[in-house]
KEKE-3310 file (N, C-alpha, C; in steps of 0.2 Angstrom, whole numbers, plus 5000, padded with zeros to 4 digits):
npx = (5004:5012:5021:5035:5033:5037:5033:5018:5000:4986:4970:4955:4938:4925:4907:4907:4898:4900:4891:4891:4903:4907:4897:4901:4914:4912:4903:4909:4910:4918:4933:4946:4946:4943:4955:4964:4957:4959:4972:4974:4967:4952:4939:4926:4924:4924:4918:4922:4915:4903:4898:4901:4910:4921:4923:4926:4936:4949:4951:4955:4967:4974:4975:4968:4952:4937:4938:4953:4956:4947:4938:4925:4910:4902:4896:4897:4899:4908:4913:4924:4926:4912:4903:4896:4903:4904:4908:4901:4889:4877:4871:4863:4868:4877:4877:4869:4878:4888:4895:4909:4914:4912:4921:4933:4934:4932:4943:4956:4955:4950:4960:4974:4970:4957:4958:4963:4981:4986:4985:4994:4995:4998:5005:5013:5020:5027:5034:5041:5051:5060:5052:5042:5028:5010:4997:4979:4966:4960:4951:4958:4974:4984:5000:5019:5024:5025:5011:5007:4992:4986:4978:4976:4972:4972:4984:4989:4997:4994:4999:5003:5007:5021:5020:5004:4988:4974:4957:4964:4964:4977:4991:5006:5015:5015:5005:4997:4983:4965:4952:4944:4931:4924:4911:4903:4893:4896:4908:4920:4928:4933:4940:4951:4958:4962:4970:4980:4986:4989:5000:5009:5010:5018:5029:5034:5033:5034:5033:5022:5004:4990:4975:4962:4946:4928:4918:4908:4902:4893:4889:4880:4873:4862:4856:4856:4864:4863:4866:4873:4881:4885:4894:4902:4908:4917:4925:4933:4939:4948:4955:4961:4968:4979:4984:4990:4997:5010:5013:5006:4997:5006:5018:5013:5010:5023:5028:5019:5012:4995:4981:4964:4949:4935:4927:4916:4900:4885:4866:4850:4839:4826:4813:4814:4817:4816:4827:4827:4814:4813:4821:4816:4827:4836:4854:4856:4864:4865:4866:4863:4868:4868:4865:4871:4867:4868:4869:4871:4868:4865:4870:4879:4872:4858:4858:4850:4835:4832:4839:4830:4818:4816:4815:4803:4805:4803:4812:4825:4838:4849:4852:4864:4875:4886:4890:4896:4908:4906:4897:4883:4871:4854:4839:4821:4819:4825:4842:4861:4875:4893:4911:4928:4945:4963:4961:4948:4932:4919:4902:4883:4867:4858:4863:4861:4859:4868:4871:4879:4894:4909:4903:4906:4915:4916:4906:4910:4922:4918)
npy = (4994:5007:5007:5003:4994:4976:4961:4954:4954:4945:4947:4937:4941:4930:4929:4944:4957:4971:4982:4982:4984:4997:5004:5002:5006:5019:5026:5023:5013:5002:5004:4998:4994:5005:5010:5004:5006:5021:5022:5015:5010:5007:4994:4989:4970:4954:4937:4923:4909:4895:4905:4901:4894:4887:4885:4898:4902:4893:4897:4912:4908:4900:4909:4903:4897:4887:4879:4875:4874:4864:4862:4862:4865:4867:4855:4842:4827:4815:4809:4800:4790:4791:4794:4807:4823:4832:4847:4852:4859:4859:4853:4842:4837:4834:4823:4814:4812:4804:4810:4806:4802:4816:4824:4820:4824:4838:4841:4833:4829:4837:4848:4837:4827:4832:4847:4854:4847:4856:4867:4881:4885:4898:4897:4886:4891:4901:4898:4888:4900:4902:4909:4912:4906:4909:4901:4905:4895:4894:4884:4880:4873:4869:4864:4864:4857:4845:4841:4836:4828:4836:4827:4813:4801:4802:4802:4805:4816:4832:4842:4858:4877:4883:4885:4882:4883:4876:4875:4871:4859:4855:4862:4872:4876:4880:4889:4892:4896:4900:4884:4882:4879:4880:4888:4894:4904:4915:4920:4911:4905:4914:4920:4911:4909:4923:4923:4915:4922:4935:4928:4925:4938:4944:4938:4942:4932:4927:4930:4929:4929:4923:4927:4921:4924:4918:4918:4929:4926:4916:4920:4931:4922:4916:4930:4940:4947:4962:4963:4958:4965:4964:4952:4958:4966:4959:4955:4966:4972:4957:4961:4972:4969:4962:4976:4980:4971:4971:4984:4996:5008:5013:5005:4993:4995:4999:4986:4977:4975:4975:4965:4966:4955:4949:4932:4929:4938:4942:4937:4941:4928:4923:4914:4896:4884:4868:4859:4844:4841:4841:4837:4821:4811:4811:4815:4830:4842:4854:4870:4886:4899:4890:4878:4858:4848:4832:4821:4803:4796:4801:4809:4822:4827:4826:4834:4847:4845:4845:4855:4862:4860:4869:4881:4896:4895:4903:4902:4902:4908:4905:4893:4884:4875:4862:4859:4851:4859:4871:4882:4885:4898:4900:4905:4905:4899:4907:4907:4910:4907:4901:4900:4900:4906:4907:4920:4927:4928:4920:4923:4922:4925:4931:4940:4947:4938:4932:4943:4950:4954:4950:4941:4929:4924:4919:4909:4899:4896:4890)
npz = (5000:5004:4995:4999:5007:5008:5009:5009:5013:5012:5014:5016:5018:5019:5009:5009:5003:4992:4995:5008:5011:5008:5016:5029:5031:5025:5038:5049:5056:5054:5059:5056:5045:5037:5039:5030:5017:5016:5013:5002:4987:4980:4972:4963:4962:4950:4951:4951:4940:4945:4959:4972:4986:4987:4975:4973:4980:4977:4966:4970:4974:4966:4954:4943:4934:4935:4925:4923:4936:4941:4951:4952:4961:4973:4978:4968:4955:4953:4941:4938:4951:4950:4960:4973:4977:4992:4997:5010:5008:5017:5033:5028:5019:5019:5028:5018:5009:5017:5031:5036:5023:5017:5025:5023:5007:5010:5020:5017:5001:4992:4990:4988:4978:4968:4966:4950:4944:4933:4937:4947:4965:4974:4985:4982:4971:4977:4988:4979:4973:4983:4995:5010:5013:5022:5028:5036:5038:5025:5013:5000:4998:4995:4996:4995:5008:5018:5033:5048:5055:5070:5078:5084:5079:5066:5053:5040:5033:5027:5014:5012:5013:5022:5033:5042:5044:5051:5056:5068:5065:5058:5061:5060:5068:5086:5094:5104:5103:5104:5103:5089:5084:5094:5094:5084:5079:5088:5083:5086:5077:5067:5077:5081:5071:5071:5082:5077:5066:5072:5079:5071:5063:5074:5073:5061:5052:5041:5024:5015:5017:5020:5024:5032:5035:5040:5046:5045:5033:5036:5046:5039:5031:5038:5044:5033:5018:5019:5034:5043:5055:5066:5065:5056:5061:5070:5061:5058:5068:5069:5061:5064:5075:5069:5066:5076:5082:5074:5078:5076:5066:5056:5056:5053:5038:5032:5033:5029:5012:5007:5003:5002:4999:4994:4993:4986:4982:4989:4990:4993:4996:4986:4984:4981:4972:4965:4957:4955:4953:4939:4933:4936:4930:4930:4940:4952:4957:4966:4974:4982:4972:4961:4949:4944:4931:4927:4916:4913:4904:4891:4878:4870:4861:4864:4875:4872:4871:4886:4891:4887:4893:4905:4898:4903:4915:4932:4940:4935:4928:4917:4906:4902:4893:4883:4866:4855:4850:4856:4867:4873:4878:4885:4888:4892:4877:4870:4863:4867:4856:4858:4855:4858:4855:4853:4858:4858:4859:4849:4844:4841:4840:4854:4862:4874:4884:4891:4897:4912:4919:4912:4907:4896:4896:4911:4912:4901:4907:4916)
capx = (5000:5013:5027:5039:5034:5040:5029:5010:4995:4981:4963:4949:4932:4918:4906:4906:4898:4903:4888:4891:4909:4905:4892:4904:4921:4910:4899:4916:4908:4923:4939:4951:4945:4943:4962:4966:4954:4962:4980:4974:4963:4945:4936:4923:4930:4921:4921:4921:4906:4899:4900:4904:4914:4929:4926:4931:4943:4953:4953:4961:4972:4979:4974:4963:4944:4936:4941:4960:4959:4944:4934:4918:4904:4900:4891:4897:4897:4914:4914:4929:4924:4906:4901:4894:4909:4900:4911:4900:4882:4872:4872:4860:4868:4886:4875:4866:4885:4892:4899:4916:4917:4913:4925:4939:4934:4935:4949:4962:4955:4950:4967:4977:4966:4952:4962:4969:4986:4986:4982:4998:4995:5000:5010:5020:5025:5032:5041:5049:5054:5062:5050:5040:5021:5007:4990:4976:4960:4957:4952:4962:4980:4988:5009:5027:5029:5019:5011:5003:4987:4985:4971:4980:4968:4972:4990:4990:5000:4991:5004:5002:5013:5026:5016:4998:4983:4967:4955:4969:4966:4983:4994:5013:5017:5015:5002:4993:4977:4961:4948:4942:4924:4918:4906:4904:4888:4901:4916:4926:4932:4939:4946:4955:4959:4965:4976:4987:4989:4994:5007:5012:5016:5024:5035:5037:5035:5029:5032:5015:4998:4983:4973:4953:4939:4925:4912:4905:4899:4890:4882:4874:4867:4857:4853:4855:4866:4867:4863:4877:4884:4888:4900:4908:4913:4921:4930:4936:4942:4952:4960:4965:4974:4985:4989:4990:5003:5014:5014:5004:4994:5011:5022:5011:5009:5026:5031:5015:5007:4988:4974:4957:4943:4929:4928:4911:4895:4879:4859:4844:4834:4817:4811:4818:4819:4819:4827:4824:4809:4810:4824:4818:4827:4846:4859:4854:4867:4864:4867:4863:4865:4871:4864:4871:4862:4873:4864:4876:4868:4863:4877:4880:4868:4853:4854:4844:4828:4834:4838:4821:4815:4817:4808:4799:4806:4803:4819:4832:4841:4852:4856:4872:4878:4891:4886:4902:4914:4903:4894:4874:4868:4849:4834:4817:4819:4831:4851:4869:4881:4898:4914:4934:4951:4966:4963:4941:4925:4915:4896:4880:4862:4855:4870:4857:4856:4875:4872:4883:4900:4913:4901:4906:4922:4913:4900:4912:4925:4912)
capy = (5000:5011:5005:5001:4984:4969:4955:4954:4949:4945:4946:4936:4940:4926:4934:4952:4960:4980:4989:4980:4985:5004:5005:5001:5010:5027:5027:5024:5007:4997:5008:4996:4990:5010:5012:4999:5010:5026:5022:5013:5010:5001:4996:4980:4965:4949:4932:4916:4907:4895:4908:4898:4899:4881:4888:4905:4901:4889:4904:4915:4904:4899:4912:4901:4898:4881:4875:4875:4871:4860:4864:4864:4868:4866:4848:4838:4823:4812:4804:4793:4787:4789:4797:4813:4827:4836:4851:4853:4864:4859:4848:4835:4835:4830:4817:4811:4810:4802:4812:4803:4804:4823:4829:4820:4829:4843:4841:4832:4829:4844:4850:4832:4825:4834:4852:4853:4848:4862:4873:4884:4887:4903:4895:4883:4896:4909:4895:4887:4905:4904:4913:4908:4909:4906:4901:4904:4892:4892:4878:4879:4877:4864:4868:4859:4857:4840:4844:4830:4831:4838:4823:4805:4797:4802:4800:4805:4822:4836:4846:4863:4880:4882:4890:4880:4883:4872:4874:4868:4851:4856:4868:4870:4881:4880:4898:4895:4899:4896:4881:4885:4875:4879:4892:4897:4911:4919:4918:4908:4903:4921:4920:4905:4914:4931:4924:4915:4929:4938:4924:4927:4946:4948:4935:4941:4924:4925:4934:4928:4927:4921:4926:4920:4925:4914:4917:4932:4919:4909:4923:4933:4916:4918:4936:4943:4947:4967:4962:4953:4971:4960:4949:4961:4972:4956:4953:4971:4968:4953:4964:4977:4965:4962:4981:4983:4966:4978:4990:5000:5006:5016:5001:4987:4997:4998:4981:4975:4978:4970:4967:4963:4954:4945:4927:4931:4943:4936:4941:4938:4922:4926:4908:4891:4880:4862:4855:4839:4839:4846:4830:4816:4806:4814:4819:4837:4844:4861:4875:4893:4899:4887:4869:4855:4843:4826:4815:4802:4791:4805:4811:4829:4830:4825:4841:4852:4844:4844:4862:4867:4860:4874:4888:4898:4892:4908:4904:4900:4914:4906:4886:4884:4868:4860:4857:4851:4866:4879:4883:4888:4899:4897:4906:4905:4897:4911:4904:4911:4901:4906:4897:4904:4903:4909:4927:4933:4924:4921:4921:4921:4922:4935:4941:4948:4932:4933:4953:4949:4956:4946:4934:4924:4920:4916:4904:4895:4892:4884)
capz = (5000:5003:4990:5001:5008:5002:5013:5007:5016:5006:5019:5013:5021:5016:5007:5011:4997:4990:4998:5015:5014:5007:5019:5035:5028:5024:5042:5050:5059:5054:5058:5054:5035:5035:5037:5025:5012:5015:5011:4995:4979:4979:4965:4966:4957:4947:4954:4947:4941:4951:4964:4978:4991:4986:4966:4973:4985:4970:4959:4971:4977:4957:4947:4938:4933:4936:4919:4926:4945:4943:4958:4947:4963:4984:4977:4962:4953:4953:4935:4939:4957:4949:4966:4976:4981:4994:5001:5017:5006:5022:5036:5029:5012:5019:5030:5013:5005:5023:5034:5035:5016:5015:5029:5022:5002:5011:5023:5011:4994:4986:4988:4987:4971:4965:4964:4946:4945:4927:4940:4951:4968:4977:4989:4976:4965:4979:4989:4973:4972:4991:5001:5015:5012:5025:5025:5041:5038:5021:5010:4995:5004:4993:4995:4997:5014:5023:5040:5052:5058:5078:5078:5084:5078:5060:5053:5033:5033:5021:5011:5012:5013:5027:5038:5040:5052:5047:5060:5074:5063:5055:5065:5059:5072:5091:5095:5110:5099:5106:5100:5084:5083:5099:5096:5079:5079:5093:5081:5087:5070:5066:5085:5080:5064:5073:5088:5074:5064:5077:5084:5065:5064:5080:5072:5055:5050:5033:5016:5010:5022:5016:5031:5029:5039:5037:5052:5042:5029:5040:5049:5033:5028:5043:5045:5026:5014:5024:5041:5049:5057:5075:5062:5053:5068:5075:5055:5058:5076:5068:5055:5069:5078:5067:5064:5083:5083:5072:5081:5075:5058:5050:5055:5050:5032:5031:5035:5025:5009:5008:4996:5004:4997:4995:4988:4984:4985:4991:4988:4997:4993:4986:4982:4982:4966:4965:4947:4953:4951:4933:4929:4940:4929:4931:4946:4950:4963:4966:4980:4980:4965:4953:4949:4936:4931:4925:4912:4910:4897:4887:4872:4867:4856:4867:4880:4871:4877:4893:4893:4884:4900:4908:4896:4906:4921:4935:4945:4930:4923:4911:4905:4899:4890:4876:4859:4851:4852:4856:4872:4873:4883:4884:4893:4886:4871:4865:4865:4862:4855:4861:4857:4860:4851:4858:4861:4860:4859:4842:4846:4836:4842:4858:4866:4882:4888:4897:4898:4913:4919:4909:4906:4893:4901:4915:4908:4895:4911:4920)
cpx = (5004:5019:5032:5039:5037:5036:5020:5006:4988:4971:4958:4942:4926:4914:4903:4904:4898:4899:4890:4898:4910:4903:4898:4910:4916:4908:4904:4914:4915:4931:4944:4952:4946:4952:4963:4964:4955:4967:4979:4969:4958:4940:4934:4926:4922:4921:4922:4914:4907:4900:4902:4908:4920:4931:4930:4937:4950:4954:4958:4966:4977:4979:4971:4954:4944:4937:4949:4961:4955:4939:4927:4912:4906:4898:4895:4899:4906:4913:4917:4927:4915:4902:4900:4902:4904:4907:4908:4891:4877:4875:4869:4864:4876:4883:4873:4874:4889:4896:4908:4917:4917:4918:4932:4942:4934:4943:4956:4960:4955:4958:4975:4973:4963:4956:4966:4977:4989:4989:4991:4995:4998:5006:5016:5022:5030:5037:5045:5054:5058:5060:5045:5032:5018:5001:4986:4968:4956:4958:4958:4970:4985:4997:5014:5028:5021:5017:5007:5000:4989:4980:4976:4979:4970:4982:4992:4990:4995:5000:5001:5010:5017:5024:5007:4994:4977:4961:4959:4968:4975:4986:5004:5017:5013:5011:5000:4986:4971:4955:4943:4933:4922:4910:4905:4899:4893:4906:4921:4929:4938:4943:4951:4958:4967:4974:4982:4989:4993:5001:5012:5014:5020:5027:5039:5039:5033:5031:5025:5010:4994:4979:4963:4949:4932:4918:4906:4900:4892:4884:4877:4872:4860:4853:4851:4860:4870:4865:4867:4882:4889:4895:4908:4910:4917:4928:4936:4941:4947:4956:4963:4971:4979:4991:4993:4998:5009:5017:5013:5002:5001:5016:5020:5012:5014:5031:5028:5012:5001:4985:4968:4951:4938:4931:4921:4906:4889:4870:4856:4839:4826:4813:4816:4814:4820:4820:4827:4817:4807:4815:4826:4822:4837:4847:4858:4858:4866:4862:4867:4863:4867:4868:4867:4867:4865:4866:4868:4873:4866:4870:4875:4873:4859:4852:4851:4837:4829:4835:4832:4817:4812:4817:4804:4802:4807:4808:4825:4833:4844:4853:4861:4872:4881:4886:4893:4906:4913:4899:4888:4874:4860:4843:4827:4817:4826:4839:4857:4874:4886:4904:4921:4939:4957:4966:4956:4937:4921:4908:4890:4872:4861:4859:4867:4858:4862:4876:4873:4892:4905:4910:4903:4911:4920:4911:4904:4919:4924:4911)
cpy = (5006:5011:5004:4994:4980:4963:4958:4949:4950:4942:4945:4935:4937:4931:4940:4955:4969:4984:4987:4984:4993:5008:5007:5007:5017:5027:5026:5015:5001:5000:5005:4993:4999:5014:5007:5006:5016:5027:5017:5014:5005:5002:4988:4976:4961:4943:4928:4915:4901:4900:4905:4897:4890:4883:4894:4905:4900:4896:4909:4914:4903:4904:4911:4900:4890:4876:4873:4872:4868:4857:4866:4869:4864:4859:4846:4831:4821:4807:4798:4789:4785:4789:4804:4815:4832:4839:4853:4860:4864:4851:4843:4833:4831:4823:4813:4810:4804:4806:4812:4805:4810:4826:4826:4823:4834:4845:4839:4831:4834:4847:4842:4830:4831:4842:4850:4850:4854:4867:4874:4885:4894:4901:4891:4886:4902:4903:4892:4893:4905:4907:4909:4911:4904:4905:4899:4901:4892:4887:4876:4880:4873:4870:4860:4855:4849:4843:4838:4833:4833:4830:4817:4801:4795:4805:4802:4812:4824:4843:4853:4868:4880:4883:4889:4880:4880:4872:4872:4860:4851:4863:4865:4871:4880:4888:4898:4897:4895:4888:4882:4885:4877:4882:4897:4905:4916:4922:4916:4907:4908:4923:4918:4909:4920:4928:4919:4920:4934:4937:4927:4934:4948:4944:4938:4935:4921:4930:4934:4926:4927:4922:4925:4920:4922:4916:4923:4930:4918:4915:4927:4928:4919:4924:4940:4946:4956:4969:4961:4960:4966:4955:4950:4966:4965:4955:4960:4971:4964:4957:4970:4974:4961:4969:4982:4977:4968:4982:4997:5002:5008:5009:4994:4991:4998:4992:4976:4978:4974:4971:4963:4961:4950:4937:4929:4936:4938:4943:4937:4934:4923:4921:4900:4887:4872:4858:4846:4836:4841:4838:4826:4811:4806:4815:4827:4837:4854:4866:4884:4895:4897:4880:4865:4850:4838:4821:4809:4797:4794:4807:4820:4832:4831:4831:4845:4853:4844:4851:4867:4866:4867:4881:4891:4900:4901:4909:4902:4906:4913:4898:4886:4875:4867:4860:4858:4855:4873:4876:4887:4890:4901:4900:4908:4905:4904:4909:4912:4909:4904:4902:4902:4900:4908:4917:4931:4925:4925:4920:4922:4920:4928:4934:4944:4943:4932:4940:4953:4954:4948:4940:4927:4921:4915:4909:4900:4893:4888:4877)
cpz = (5000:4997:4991:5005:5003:5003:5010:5012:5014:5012:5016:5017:5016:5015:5008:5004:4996:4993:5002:5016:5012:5014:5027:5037:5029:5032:5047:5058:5059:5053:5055:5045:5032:5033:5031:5018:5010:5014:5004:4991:4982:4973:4966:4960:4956:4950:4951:4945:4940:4955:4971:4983:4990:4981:4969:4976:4981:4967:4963:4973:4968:4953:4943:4937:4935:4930:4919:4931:4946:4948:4955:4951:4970:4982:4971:4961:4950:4947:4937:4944:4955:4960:4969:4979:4984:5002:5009:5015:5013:5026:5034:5023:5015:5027:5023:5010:5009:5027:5034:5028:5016:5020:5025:5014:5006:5015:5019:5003:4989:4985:4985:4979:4966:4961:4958:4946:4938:4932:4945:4956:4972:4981:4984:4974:4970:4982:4986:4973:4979:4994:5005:5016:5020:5024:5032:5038:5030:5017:5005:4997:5001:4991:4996:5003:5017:5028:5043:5056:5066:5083:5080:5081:5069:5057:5044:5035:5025:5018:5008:5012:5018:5033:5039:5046:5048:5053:5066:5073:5060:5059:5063:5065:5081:5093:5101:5108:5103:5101:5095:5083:5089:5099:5089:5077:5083:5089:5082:5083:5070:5072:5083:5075:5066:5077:5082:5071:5067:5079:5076:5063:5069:5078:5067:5053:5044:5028:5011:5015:5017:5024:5030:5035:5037:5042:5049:5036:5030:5045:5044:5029:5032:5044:5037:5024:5016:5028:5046:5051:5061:5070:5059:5056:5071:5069:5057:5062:5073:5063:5060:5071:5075:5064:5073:5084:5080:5076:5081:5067:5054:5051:5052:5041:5028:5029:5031:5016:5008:5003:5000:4999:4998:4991:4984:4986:4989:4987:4993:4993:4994:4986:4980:4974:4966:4956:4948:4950:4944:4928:4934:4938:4928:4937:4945:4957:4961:4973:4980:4973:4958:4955:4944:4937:4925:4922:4911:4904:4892:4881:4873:4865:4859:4872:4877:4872:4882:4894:4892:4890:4903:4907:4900:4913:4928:4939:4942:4927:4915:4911:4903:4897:4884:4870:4855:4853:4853:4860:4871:4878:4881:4889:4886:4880:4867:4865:4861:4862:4855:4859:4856:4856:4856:4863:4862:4859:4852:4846:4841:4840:4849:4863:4875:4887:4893:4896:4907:4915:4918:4909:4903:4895:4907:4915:4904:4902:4914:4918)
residu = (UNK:UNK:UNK:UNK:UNK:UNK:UNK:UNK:UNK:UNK:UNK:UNK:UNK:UNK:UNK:UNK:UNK:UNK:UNK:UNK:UNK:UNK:UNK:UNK:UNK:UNK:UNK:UNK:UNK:UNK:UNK:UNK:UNK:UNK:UNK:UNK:UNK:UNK:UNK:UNK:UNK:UNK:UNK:UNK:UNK:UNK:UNK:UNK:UNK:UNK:UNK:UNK:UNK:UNK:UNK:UNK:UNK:UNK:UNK:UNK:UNK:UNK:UNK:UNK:UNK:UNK:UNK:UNK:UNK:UNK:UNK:UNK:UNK:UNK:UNK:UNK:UNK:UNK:UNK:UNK:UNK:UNK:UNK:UNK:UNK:UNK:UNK:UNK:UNK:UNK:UNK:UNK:UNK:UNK:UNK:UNK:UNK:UNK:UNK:UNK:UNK:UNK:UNK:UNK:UNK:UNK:UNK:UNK:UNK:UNK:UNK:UNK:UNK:UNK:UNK:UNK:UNK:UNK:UNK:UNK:UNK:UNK:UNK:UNK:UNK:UNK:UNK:UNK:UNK:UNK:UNK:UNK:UNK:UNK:UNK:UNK:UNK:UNK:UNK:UNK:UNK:UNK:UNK:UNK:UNK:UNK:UNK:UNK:UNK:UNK:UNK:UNK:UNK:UNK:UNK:UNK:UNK:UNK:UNK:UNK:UNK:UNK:UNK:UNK:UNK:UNK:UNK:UNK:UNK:UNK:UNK:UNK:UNK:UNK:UNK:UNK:UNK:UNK:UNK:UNK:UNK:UNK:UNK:UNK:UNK:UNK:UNK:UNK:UNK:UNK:UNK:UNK:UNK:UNK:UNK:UNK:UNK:UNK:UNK:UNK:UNK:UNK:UNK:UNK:UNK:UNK:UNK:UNK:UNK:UNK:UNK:UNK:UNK:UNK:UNK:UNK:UNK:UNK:UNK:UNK:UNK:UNK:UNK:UNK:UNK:UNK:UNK:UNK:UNK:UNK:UNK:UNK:UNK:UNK:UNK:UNK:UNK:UNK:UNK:UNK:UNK:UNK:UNK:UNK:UNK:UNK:UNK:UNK:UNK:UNK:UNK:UNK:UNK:UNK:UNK:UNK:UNK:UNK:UNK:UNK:UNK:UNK:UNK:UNK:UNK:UNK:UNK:UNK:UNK:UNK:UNK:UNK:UNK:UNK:UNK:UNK:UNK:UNK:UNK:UNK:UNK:UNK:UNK:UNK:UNK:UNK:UNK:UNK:UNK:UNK:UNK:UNK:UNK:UNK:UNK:UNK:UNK:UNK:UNK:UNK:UNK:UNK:UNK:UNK:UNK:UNK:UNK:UNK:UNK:UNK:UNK:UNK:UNK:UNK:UNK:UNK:UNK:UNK:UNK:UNK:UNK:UNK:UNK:UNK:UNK:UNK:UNK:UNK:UNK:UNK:UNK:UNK:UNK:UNK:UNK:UNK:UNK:UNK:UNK:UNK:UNK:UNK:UNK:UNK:UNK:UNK:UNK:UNK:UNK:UNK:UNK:UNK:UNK:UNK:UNK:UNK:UNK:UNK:UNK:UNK:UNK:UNK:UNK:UNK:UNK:UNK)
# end
């Protein structure tokens, strides 16, 4: 921020969407996001699409879209295994998947298997370079360095970057942090979150932090979209504490440069949608605001009565589906077909349909 650091730490608050963090910054409710906002630049960013909070994560972790890092959606369908990858969308959905199975796709698979190997991680590429990245609770954590679980019980090391906090299931470092899980509406999470960050600045012990807030998330499910104030004053709180570990906002600023964001926005749910009931006869995983729907006996050629399904449809915005080498986007009977070469999109057909920011990118990643 001020262009003389050298160390970066990159703060990702779940989804915090651009009024909510306008709103706080201006009325001066969140002093510490406020200092961040007056020694630099803001300008709202795009996300990925699925919006979801393992696709977003991936992306900002690699750099890449989900055609790269292969983190498709919160829910999906394992060709190979020919089974359900269910990141944790609800507590019933990760009992309908099995429990044990879904903690451990969350906990080492997404990162060990499922995460592209195409794909670069943030931490791989700085520590081949020789530096020393860290990373506090977020999913996408895949690095160089093994770490062994905290847990006795479980004994297969996850490989991440030098410096790893996982819930206090993977800890590199010794902090004294408190219990992460005990009390989540409270935030204990971003507790857990904060007091290593903390152990981490008074150290200087990182050239790279990924530091993630997540409790924010979890409470504007609940309350609304920009409602969660009690939340985002404790995210705030957490982002203090580490100017205060410093020793203060000009020596943190100097010691630090940062980039804050969201992984995602959010909206308020007007109605709910069931596409199973629209193809009893397919896999339909779907979470907020994205569904696919997996035919597998069908060919290429066969989605398009499957997508005309959903003509009309009062809670579908857009279908998207292949056709050869070119991708259909599909609402009310109207489509546009979209395919790419190395450098733009050729298209053909009612370009409204992904009127969109950077849609077609978007939508042809996907």
């Amino acid at each position: 921020m001020t262009g003389r650091a050298t160390k970066l730490i990159l703060i990702v608050i779940d989804g915090l969407t651009p009024s909510m963090f306008e709103q706080v910054v201006g009325d001066g409710s969140a002093p510490a996001l406020a200092v961040l906002a007056s020694h630099g630049s803001y300008r709202r960013a795009i996300s990925t699409f699925p919006s979801l909070t393992p696709v977003c994560l991936s992306t900002l972790v690699t750099g890449a879209h989900p055609d790269v890092h292969e983190i498709p959606h919160l829910v999906w369908y394992h060709r190979g295994e020919e089974r359900l990858v269910e990141y944790g969308s609800s507590f019933g959905a990760v009992r309908a998947a099995g429990t044990r199975r879904s903690l451990q796709d969350t906990v080492y698979e997404l990162n060990a298997s499922h995460l592209g190997t195409g794909a670069v991680t943030v931490y791989e590429a700085l520590e081949d370079a020789g530096l020393t990245t860290a990373a506090v609770n977020i999913t996408c954590y895949r690095g160089r360095t093994p770490h062994l679980p905290t847990v006795p019980i479980l004994t297969r090391p996850a490989y991440g970057p030098k410096r790893f906090f996982f819930y206090n299931l993977f800890e590199s470092d010794v902090t004294g942090a408190p219990l992460s899980v005990r009390n989540r509406p409270a935030g204990t999470i971003d507790a857990y979150a904060g007091a290593v960050a903390r152990w981490l600045v008074t150290r200087d012990g990182f050239d790279f932090l990924v530091y993630y807030l997540s409790d924010y998330d979890y409470a504007s499910h609940l309350q609304g979209p920009d409602a969660a104030h009690e939340a985002l004053a404790r995210c705030d709180e957490a982002v203090a504490s580490l100017i205060a570990a410093a020793g203060g906002e000009e020596e943190f600023l100097e010691r630090y440069a940062v980039v804050l964001c969201a992984d995602h926005g959010q909206t308020s749910v007007s109605e709910v949608a069931r596409l199973e009931d629209v193809y009893p006869e397919a896999l339909v995983t779907a979470s907020n605001r994205a569904g696919m729907v997996y035919a597998p006996l069908l060919s290429m050629g066969e989605l398009r009565p499957l997508a005309a399904r959903l003509d009309g449809h009062e809670s579908v915005d857009v279908v998207l589906y292949r056709e050869g080498d070119e991708a259909i986007a599909r609402r009310d009977g109207e489509e546009l077909r979209f395919g790419r070469d190395e450098t733009s999109f050729a298209t053909s057909g009612d370009a409204s349909i992904l009127d969109h920011p950077n849609g077609l990118e978007r939508a042809w990643a996907a």
